[in-house]
N, C-alpha and C positions, 0 to 999 in steps of 0.2 A: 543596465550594468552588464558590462563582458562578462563570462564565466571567468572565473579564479584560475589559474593557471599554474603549477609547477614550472623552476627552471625547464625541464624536461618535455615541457608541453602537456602535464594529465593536467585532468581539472579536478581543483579540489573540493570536496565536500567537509563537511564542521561535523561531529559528531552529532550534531540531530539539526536537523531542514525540515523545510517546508515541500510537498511535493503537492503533484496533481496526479489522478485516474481518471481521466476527462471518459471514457465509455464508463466508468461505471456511476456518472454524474459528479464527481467529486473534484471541484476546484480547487481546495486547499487541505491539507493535512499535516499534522507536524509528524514526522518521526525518527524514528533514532537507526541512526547505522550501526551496526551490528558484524561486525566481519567475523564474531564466533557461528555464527548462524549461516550456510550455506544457502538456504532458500529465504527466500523475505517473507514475511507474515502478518497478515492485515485482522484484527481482531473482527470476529463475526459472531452476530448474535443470530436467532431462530433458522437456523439453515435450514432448507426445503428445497429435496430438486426436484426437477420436474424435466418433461422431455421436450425437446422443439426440436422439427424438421429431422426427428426420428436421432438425435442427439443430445447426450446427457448435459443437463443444464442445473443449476443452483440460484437462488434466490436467499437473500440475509438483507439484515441491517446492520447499518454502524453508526458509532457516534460522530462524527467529523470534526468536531470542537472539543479538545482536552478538557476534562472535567463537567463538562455540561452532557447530562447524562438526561436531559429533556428531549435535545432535540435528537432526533435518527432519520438517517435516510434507507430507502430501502432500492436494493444494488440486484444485479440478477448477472448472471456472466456463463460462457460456456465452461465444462467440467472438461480439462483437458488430461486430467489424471488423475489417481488418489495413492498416496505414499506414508509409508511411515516413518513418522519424524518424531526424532526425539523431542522435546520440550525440555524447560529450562531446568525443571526438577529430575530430569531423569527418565520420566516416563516418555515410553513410546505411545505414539498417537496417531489412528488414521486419520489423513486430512484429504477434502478435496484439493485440489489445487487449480487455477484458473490463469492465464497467460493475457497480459490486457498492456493498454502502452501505460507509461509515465513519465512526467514530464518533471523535471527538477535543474530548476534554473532555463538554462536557453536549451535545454537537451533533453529531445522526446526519443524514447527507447521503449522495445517490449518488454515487459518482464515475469515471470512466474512468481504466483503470490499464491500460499498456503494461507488457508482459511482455519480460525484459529479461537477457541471465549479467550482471549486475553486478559479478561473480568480484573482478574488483580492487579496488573500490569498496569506500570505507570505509562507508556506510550502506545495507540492505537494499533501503530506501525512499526515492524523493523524490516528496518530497507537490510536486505541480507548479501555476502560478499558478491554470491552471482551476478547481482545485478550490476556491482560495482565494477565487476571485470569487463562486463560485455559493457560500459560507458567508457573504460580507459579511467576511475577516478583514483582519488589518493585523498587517505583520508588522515584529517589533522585532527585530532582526537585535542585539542587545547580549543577550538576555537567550536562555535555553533551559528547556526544561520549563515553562512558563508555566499549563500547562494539567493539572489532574490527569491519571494515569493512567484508563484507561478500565477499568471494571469493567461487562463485558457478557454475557449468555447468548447463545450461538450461537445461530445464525438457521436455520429450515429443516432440523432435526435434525442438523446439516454439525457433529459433531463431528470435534476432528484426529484426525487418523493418526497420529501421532508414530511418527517413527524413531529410534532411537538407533543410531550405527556400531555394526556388530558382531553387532545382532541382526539377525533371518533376515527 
């Protein structure tokens, strides 16, 4: 499938897609566009960072599958800043923040992703306006899924980890 295209030539996005993190092992993900949100934020459980090559580094887990709260992969990425960012109730929050590609639909781009417990949060992801600017997209807030699912090779040999509860 072409990417979705505006008269104008942007390409459109649905109010929530499927995307890929192919470096941080992650094929598939569903999440929600968010254009109140300036940076995008990927829900992250047990954060720990740690140093490599004398630069600040982070390691978490996430769920990759809405609702199935068994399986988790565990992700590691460089620390390319820490900010404080409002959250959805108001409160300010230091976050690290990490810069990694994604791919959604035929369009792989870098982008800055705030690290986040999203715990009550019905989506894992909100893909936030920045990203949507540096892709040229436009978003159709009526429609969802607009955009194939991403079928990608991990980047960088970063295959997941997969956990499943239960196992060791």
């Amino acid at each position: 499938m072409q990417a979705t295209r505006s008269d104008d030539g942007q390409r459109i996005v649905g109010w929530r897609e499927w995307l890929a993190l192919p470096e941080l092992g992650i094929r598939r993900l569903q999440c929600k566009i968010d254009t109140g949100a300036r940076t995008s934020a990927l829900h992250a459980l047990d954060l720990e960072t740690f140093s490599r090559a004398g630069r600040p580094h982070v390691r978490f887990r996430l769920y990759p599958l809405h609702g199935d709260e068994r399986t988790s992969i565990a992700c590691s990425a460089a620390v390319s800043d820490q900010r404080q960012i409002r959250s959805s109730n108001g409160q300010l929050e230091r976050r690290y923040v990490i810069v990694t590609p994604m791919v959604l639909g035929q369009v792989r781009q870098e982008i800055e992703i705030t690290l986040a417990d999203r715990g009550p949060m019905r989506f894992g992801m909100l893909l936030g306006r920045q990203s949507l600017i540096d892709g040229s997209w436009l978003v159709d807030p009526a429609r969802a899924f607009v955009n194939d699912r991403p079928a990608v090779p991990f980047g960088n040999g970063n295959q997941p980890r997969v956990r499943t509860r239960g196992q060791g």
